[in-house]
FIVO-99807 format. One record per residue (C-alpha): x negated, z, y negated. Coordinates in steps of 0.05 Angstrom, whole numbers, plus 5000, padded with zeros to 4 digits. Example, Ala and Ser with C-alpha at 12.3 -4.5 7.8 and 13.67 -1.06 7.14 Angstrom:
// residues 2
475451565090472751435021
//
This chain:
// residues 184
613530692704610031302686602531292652600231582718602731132768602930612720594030732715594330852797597530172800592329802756586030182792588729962858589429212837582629202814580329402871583328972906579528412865585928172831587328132753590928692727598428552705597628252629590927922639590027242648583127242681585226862740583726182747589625582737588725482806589426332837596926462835598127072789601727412863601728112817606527862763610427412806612228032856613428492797617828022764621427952825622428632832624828792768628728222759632928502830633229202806635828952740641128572762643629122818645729552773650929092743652028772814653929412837658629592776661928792788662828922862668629402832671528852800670928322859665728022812659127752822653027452787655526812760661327182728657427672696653627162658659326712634663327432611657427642578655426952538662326902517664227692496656527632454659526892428666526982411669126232401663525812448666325342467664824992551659924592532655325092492656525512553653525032594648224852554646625522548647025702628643725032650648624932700654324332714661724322691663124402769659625022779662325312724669925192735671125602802667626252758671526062694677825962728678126582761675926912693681126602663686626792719684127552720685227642644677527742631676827082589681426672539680625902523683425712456684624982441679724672383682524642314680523862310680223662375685224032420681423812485675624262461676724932497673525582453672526192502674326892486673027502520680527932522679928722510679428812590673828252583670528562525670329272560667529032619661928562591660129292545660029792609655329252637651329162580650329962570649030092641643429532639641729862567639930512601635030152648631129872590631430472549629130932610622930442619621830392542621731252539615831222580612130642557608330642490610530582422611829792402614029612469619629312460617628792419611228592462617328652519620928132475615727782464612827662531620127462561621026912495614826632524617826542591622326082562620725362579616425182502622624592495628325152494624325742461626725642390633225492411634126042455630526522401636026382349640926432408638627232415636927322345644327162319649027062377651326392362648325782387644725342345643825702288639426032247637826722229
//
C-alpha cells in the first residue's frame, strides 16, 4: 500500500471511530473488525497467486503446503509433517499420495526403523515449490518497496505473535533453521 492511500486509509478509520490498524485501543470486548478484514484480505490475495500458478499443475492448497514443508525440510519425515500442519494422518494421505504418484515428492524408508517414511521433494518437486515461493516472494517484496525501512522484521514479528504463545518457539526455530525442533 502506498504512504498516500495507506494515510487515506487510517484518516478514514478514525473517522469512523475505530482504532487504526496496529493500535490496540479497543476494548477486549470491541472486535478489532479492521485487522480481521485486512488479514482476510491479504491472506486471499496471498494465496491466489500460488493458487493460480497450482491450478496449472491440477494442484491446490493442501498440496502446496505439504510440497513446500517438505522441499524447505529435506528428510521430514510424516509425522513432523503433521505436527507441523496440525492436521490428521487421513487428511494428509489423499494430498501425499497424489504427490507421491505425480513425481513431486519421494518417501525414503528410515535408516533404523524402516516403517518411518522421510519425504523428499524430486527436481520437478523442488522447481515447483521455488516458482511458488518466488512468485509469493515478489508479493512481499513489492509491499516491503513501499513500506518503511525495518519492515520486515516488525512484519516478522507481528505474524510470530500470531502464533498460538504454546507453538511460538517451536515454530520460530522451525523458520529460523528449516528443521523442526531444533535450534538456531
Amino acid at each position: 500500500m502506498d504512504v498516500i492511500l495507506h494515510q487515506k486509509w487510517r484518516s478514514l478509520v478514525a473517522e469512523q471511530g475505530r482504532p487504526a490498524a496496529g493500535r490496540a485501543e479497543s476494548s477486549a470486548d470491541e472486535p478489532m473488525f479492521d485487522l480481521i478484514e485486512l488479514f482476510f484480505f491479504a491472506y486471499r490475495d496471498f494465496v491466489a497467486d500460488a493458487d493460480h500458478l497450482l491450478e496449472d499443475y491440477g494442484l491446490g492448497r493442501a498440496h502446496h503446503r505439504v510440497l513446500h514443508f517438505v522441499n524447505r525440510r529435506p528428510g521430514l519425515t510424516i509425522a513432523e509433517l503433521l505436527d507441523i500442519l496440525k492436521i490428521t494422518k487421513q487428511s494428509l494421505g489423499r494430498v501425499l499420495k497424489e504427490l507421491l504418484e505425480q513425481n513431486y515428492i519421494d518417501a525414503v524408508p528410515g535408516a533404523s526403523d524402516r516403517r518411518q517414511r522421510h519425504l523428499h521433494p524430486t527436481g520437478r518437486g523442488r522447481t515447483l515449490a521455488l516458482e511458488v515461493a518466488r512468485l509469493q516472494s515478489t508479493r512481499f517484496a513489492r509491499v516491503l518497496a513501499q513500506m518503511p525501512e525495518g519492515s520486515r522484521a516488525g512484519a516478522a514479528d507481528f505474524l510470530l505473535a500470531m502464533v498460538d504463545v504454546r507453538d511460538r518457539d517451536k515454530v520460530a526455530a522451525l523458520v529460523a533453521t528449516g528443521r523442526p525442533g531444533t535450534g538456531p
